[in-house]
N, C-alpha and C positions, 0 to 999 in steps of 0.2 A: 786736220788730216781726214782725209774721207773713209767712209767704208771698206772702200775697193782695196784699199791699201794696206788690209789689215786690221785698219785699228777697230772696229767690231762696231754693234750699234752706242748711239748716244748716252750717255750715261741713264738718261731719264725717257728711255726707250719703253713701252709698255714689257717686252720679253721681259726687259731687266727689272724693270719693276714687280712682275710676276715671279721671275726668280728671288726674288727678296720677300715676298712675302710664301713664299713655300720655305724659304730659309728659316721667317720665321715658326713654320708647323713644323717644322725642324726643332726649334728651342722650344714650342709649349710643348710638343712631346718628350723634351728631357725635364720639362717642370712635371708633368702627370707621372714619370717615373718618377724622377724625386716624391712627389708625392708621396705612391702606391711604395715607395722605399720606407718611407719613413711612418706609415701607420701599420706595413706590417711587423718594422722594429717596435714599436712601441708594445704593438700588441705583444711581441714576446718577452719583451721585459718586463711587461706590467702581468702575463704570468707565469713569467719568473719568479716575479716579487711577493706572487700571491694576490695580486689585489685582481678584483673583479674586472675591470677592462672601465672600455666605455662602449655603450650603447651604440652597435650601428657599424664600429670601425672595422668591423672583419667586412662590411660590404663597400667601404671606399677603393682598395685597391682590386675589387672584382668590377667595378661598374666602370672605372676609371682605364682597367684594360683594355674597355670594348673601342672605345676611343684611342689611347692609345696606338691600337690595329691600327686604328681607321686612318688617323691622323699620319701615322709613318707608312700607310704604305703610300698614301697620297705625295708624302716629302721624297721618299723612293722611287715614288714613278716619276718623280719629276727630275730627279736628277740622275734620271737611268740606273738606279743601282739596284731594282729588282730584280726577281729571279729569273732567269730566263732561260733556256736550253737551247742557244743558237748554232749548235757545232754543224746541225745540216742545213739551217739556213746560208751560216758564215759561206759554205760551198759554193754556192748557187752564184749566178752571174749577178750584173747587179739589178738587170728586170724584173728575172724572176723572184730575187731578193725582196724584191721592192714589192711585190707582189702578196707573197709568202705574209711579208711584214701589215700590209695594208689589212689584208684577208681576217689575221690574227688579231689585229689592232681593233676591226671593224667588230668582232666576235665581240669583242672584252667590253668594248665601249657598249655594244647593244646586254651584254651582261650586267653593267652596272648600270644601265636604265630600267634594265627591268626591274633591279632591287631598289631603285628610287620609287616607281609606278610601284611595287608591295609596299613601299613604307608609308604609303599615303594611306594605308588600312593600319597597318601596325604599330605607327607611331601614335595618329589618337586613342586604339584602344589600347595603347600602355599607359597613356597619361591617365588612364582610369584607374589605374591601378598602383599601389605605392609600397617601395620596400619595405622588410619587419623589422628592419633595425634605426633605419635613419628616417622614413618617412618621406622618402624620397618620391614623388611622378615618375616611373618606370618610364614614360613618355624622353626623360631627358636621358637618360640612359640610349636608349633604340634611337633615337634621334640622332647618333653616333654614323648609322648607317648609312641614311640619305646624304647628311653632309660627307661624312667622308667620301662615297661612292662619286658626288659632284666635283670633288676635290682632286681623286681621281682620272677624271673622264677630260678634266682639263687637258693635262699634257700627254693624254692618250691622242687625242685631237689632233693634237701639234704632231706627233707621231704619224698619223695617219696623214695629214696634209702634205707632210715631205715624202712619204713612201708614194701617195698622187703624183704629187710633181716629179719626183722620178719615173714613175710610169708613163707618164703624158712626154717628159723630155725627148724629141727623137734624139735615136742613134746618131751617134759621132764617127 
């Protein structure tokens, strides 16, 4: 069956293969939750119990957050379920829509280039420097940023290309 007909691209289409792997930034970010779940249970039961802890674990579910962000809002843009306030776009015909959309889109994406072009300062002078408890390269931490922000900027693209091509479409 062909495209035209419904049945949507090939199974082993690049989109769809793109969608399966934001699917999976989808699962590591409920593993970095599990994670950050379960060192900060530990932490309160071990003092509960009295006992001293272990060294470091009050800073795996803070470093593990920043990723975390990163990671779901990139699986969120990608499957549209971020946040958005479109009650006066939804108005608009579908040009200026398309317009409105591209404008916005075009913002966001030059927003997260600029914070990729800052991390190329940010991320080596953290790798200089190492957490007090685990002994960690602040480097892998911040390093959260760049890749998420590219993670991002992907289906912002894809965004942007279709609000194009509706603008470029002539009137019907």
């Amino acid at each position: 069956m062909s495209a035209a007909h419904g049945a949507g691209p090939p199974p082993d289409a690049p989109r769809d293969r793109l969608a399966r792997a934001y699917d999976g930034l989808g699962h590591l970010g409920g593993v970095i939750l599990a994670v950050m779940t379960a060192a900060v249970f530990l932490q309160v039961v071990m003092r509960f119990l009295g006992w001293a802890g272990i060294d470091g674990i009050e800073e795996v579910p803070r470093y593990l957050f920043v990723w975390l962000v990163m990671v779901g809002a990139a699986s969120a843009m990608q499957r549209g379920e971020h946040t958005v306030l479109d009650y006066f776009i939804n108005r608009l015909a579908p040009r200026p829509r398309a317009l409105a959309v591209a404008l916005t889109t075009a913002a966001g994406i030059f927003l997260f280039l600029f914070l990729i072009k800052l991390s190329f300062v940010l991320v080596p002078n953290a790798q200089l420097q190492t957490s007090a408890g685990l002994g960690l390269p602040l480097g892998y931490v911040f390093a959260a940023v760049p890749v998420g922000a590219a993670l991002i900027i992907l289906p912002m693209l894809r965004t942007l290309i279709a609000a194009l091509r509706t603008l470029w479409r002539k009137p019907s």
